[in-house]
Structure formats: structure tokens, C-alpha cells
TORKOLRO-357961 format. One line per 3 residues: number of its first residue (from 1); their letters; for each residue x, y, z of C-alpha. Coordinates in nm, 3 decimals. Example, Ala and Ser with C-alpha at 12.3 -4.5 7.8 and 13.67 -1.06 7.14 Angstrom:
BEGIN
1 = AS = 1.230:-0.450:0.780; 1.367:-0.106:0.714
This chain:
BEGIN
1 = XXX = 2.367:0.269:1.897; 2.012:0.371:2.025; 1.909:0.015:2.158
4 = XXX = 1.715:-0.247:2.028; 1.338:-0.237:1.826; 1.090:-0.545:1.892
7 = XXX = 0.894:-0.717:1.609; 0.630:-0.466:1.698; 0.823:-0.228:1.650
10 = XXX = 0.906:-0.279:1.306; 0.545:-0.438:1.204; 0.424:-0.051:1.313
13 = XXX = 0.677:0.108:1.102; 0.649:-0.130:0.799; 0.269:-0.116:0.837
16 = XXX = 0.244:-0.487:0.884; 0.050:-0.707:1.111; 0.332:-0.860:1.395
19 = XXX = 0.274:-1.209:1.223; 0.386:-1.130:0.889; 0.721:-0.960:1.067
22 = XXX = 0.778:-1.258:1.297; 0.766:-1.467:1.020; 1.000:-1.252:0.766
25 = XXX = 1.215:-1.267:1.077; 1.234:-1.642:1.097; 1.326:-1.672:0.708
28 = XXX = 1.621:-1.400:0.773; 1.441:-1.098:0.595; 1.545:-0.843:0.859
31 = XXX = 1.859:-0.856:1.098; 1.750:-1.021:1.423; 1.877:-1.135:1.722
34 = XXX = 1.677:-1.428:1.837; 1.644:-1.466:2.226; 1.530:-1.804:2.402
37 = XXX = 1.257:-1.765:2.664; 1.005:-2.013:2.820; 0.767:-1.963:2.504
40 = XXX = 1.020:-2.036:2.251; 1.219:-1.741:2.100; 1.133:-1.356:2.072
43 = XXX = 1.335:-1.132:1.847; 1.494:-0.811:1.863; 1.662:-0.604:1.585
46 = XXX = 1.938:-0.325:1.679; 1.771:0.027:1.554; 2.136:0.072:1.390
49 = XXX = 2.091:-0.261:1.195; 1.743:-0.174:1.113; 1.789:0.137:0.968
52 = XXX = 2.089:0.036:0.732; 1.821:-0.289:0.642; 1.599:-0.047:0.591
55 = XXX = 1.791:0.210:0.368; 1.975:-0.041:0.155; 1.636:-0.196:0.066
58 = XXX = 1.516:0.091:-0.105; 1.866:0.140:-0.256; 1.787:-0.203:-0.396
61 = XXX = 1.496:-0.109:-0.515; 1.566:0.201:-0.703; 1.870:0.068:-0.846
64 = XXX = 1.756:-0.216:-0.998; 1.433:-0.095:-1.046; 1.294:-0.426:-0.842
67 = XXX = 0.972:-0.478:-0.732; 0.859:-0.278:-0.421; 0.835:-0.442:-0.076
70 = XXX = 0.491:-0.458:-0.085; 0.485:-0.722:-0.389; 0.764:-0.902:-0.228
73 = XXX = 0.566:-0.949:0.067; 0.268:-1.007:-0.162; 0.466:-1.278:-0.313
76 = XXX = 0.545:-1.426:0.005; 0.162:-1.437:0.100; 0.060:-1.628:-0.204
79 = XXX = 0.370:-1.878:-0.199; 0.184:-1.942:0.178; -0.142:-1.981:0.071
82 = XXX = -0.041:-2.197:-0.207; 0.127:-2.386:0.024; -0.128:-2.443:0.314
85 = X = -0.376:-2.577:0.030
């Protein structure tokens, strides 16, 4: 095991703003570890974890011929703005 990647980690990698990742953390998307501090939680993710996340996601994908991240986390977006109406 290399260690552990932060939210910003990932939100670089995934090309997504550190928001959107802290909040696919909180519903469970990706494998965290949450960590109590004096501001509430922060998150890490072991690289080992993340990678296997990562790589069976596109397996998903291409298998079952799904729709790509990106319209998931479209998806998510518009359930949230629909929602904060």
C-alpha cells in the first residue's frame, strides 16, 4: 500500500471541483475513511482502494455499456438543483 489520497487528491485526478468529491464521498461513491477533527470530518481514501474503485468503474462501464461518469455525476447535479428549488 502507497498511503492514503485526500479529497483533493482525487477531485484533481477526476477533474472535479473538491465539493462535488466531498459530497460523492458523503453518499459512499468512493471508498473513504472518514476522520473526526475540530471542523467536523475530513476524508481520506487508501491509493490501493482508489485505484481498484477506479478500475472496476470503468469495467462497469464497458461491460454494461452504462452511462459514463460524467452523466452520472451530471445526474447527480440536476437531482441537486431540483432539489434546492
Amino acid at each position: 500500500m502507497f498511503g492514503t489520497l485526500t479529497l483533493n487528491d482525487i477531485a484533481k485526478d477526476l477533474k472535479l471541483s473538491r465539493k462535488t468529491t466531498q459530497r460523492l464521498a458523503r453518499k459512499g461513491v468512493f471508498p473513504v475513511i472518514a476522520i473526526k477533527n475540530k471542523k467536523g470530518h475530513s476524508y481520506v481514501i487508501p491509493f490501493d482502494e482508489y485505484l481498484n474503485w477506479k478500475k472496476n468503474k470503468k469495467q462497469e462501464n464497458e461491460e454494461n455499456n452504462l452511462l459514463s461518469d460524467w452523466d452520472l455525476l451530471f445526474e447527480e447535479r440536476n437531482n441537486w438543483i431540483e432539489w434546492s428549488l
